[in-house]
N, CA, C and O atoms as CSV, one atom per row, in Angstrom:
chain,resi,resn,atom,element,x,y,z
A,1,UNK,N,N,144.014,92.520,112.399
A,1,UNK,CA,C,142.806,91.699,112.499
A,1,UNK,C,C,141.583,92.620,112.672
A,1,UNK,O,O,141.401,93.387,113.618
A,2,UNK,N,N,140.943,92.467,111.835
A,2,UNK,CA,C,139.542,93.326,111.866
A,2,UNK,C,C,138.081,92.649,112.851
A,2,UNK,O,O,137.446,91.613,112.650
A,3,UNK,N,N,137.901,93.731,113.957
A,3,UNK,CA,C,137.271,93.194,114.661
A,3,UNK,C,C,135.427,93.222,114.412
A,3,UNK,O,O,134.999,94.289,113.969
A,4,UNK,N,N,134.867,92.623,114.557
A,4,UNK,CA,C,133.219,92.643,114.449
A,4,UNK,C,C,132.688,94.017,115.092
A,4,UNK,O,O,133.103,94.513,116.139
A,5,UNK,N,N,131.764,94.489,114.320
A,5,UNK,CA,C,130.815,95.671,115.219
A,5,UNK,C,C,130.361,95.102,116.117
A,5,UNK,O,O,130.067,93.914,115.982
A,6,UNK,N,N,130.121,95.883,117.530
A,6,UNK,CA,C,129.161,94.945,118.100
A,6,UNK,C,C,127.586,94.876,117.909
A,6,UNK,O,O,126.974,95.790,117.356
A,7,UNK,N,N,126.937,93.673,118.429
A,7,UNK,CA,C,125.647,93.440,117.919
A,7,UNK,C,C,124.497,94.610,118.598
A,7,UNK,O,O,123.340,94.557,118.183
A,8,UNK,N,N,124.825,95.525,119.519
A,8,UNK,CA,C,123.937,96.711,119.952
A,8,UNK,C,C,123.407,97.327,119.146
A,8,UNK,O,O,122.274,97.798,119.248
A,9,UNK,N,N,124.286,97.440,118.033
A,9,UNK,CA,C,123.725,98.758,116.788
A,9,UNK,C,C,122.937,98.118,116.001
A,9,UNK,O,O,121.805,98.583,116.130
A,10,UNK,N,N,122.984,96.873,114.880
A,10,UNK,CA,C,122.186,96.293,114.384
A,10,UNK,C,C,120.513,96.356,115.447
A,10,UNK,O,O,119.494,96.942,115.083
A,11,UNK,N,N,120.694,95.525,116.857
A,11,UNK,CA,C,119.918,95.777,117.604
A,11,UNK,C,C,118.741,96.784,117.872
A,11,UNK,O,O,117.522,96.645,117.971
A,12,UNK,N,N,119.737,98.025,117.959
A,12,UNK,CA,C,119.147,99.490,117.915
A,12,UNK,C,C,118.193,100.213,116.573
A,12,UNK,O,O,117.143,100.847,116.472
A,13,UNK,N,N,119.267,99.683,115.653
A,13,UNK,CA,C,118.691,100.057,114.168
A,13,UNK,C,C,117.509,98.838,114.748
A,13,UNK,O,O,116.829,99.095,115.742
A,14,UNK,N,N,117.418,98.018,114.291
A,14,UNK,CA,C,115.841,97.421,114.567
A,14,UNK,C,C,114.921,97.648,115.057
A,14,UNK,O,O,113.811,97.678,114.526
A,15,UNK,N,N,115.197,97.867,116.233
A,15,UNK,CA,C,113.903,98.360,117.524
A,15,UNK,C,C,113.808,99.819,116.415
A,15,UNK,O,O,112.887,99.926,115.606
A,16,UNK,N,N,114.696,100.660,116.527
A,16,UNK,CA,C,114.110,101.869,115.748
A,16,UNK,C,C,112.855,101.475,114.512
A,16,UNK,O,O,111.640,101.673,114.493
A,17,UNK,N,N,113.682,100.919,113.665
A,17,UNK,CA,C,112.428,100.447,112.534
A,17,UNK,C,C,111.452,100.020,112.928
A,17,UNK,O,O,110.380,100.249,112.367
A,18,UNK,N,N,111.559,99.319,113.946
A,18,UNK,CA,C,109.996,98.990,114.515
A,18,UNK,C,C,109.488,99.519,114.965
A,18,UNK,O,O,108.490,98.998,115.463
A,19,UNK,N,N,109.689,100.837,115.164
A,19,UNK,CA,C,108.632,102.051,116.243
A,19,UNK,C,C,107.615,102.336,115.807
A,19,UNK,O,O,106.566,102.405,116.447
A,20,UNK,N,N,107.867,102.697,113.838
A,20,UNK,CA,C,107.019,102.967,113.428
A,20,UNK,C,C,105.893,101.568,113.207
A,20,UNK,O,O,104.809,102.124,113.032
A,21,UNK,N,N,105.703,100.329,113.150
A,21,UNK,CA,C,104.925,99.725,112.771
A,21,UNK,C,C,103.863,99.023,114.650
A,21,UNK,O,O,102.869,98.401,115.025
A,22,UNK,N,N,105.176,99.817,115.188
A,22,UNK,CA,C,104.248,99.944,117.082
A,22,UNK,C,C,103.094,100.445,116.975
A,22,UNK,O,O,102.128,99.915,117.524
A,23,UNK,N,N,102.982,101.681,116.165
A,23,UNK,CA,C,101.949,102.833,116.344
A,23,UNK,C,C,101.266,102.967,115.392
A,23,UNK,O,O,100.533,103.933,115.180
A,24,UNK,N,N,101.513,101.406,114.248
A,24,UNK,CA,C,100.875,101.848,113.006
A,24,UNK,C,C,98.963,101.662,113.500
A,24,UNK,O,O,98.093,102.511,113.304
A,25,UNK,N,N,98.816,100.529,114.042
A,25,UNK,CA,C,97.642,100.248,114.856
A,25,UNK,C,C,96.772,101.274,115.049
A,25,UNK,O,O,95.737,101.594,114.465
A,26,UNK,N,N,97.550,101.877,116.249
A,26,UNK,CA,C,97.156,103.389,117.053
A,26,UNK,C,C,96.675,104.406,115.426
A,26,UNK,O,O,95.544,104.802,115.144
A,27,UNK,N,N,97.477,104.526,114.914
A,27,UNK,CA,C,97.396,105.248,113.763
A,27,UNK,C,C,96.407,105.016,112.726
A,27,UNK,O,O,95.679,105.950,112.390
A,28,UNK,N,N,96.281,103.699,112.096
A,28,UNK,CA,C,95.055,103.511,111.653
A,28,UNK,C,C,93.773,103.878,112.548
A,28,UNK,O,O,92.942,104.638,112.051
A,29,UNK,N,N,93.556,103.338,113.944
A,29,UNK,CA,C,92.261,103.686,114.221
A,29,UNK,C,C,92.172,105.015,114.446
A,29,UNK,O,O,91.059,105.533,114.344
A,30,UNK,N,N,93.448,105.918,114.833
A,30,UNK,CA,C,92.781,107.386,114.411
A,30,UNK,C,C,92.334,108.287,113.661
A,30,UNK,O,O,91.639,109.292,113.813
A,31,UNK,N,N,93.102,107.505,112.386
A,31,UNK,CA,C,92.491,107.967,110.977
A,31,UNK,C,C,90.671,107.397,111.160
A,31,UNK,O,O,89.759,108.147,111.510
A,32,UNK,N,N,90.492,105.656,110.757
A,32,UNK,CA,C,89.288,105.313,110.837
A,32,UNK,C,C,88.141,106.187,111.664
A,32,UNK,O,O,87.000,106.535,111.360
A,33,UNK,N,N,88.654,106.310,112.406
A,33,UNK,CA,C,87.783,107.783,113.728
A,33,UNK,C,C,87.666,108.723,113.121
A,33,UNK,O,O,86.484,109.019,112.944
A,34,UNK,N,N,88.474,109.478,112.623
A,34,UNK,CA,C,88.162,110.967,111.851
A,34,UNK,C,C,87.502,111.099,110.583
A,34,UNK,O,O,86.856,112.030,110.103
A,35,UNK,N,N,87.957,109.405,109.934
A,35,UNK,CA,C,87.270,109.720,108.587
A,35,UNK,C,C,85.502,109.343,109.113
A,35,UNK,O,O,84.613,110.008,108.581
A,36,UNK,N,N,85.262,108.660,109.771
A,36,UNK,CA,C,84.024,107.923,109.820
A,36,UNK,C,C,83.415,109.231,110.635
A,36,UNK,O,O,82.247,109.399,110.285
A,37,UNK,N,N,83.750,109.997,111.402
A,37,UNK,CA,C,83.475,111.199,112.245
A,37,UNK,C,C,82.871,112.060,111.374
A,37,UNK,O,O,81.814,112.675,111.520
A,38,UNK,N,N,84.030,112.047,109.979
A,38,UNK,CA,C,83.705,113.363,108.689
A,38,UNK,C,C,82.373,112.489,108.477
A,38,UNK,O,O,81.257,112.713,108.946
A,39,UNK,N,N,82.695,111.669,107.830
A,39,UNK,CA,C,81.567,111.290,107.453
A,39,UNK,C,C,80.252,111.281,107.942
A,39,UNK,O,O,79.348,111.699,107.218
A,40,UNK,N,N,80.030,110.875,109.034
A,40,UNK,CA,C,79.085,110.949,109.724
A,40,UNK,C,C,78.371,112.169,110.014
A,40,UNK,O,O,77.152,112.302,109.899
A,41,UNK,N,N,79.657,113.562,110.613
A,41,UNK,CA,C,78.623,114.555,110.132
A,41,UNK,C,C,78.300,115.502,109.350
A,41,UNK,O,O,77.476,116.394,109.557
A,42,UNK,N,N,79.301,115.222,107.936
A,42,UNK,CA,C,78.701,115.067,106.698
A,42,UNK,C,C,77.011,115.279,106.579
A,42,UNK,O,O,76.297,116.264,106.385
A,43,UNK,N,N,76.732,113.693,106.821
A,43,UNK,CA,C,75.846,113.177,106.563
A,43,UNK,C,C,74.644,113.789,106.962
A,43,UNK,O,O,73.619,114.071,106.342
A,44,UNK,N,N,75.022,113.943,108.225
A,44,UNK,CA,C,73.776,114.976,109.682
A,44,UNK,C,C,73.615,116.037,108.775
A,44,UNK,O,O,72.476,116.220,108.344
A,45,UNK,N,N,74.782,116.982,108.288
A,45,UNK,CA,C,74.355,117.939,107.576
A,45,UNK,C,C,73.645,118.110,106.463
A,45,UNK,O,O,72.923,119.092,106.291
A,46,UNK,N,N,73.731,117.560,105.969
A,46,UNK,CA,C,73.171,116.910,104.688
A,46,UNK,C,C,71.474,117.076,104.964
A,46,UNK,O,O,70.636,117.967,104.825
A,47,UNK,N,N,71.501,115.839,105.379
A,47,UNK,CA,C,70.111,115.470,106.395
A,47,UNK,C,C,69.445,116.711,106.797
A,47,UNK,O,O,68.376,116.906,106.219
A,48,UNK,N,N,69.798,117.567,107.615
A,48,UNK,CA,C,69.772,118.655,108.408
A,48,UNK,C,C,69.240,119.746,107.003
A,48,UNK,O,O,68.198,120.400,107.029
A,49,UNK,N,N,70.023,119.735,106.086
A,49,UNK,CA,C,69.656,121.075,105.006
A,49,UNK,C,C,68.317,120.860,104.004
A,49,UNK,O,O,67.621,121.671,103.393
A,50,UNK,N,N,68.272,119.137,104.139
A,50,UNK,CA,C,67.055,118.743,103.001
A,50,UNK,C,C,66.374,118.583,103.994
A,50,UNK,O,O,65.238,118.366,103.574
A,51,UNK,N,N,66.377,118.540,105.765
A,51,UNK,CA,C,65.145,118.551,106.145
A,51,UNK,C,C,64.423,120.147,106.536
A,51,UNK,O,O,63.315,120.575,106.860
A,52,UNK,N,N,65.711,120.654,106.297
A,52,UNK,CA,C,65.385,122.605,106.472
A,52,UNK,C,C,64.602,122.882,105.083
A,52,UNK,O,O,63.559,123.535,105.128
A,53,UNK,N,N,65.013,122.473,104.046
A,53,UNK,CA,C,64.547,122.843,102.675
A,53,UNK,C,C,63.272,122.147,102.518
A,53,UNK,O,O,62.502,122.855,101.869
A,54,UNK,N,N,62.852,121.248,102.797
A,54,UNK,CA,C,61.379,120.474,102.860
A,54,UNK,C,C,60.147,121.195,103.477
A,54,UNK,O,O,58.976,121.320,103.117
A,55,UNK,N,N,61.209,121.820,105.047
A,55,UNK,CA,C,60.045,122.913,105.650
A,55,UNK,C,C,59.097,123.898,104.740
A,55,UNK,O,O,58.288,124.650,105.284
């Protein structure tokens, strides 16, 4: 008679797969932060060289 796995591992495998979509959150807004960061001082620089070159 072949007995059932028990239900821990299915369990386990799950929570695992879900770790990653725990931190996807966290993860987007640290990207959004760095890119908007580049960007931003990008921009300053930018700003900064055409207002040096105007002098």
């Amino acid at each position: 008679m072949q007995t059932d796995p028990p239900p821990l591992i299915p369990m386990e495998h799950a929570a695992a797969s879900s770790v990653p979509f725990a931190f996807l959150p966290f993860f987007l807004s640290l990207c959004s932060a760095f890119y908007i960061a580049t960007i931003m001082s990008l921009v300053c620089i930018k700003h900064r060289v055409l207002e040096f070159n105007l002098e």
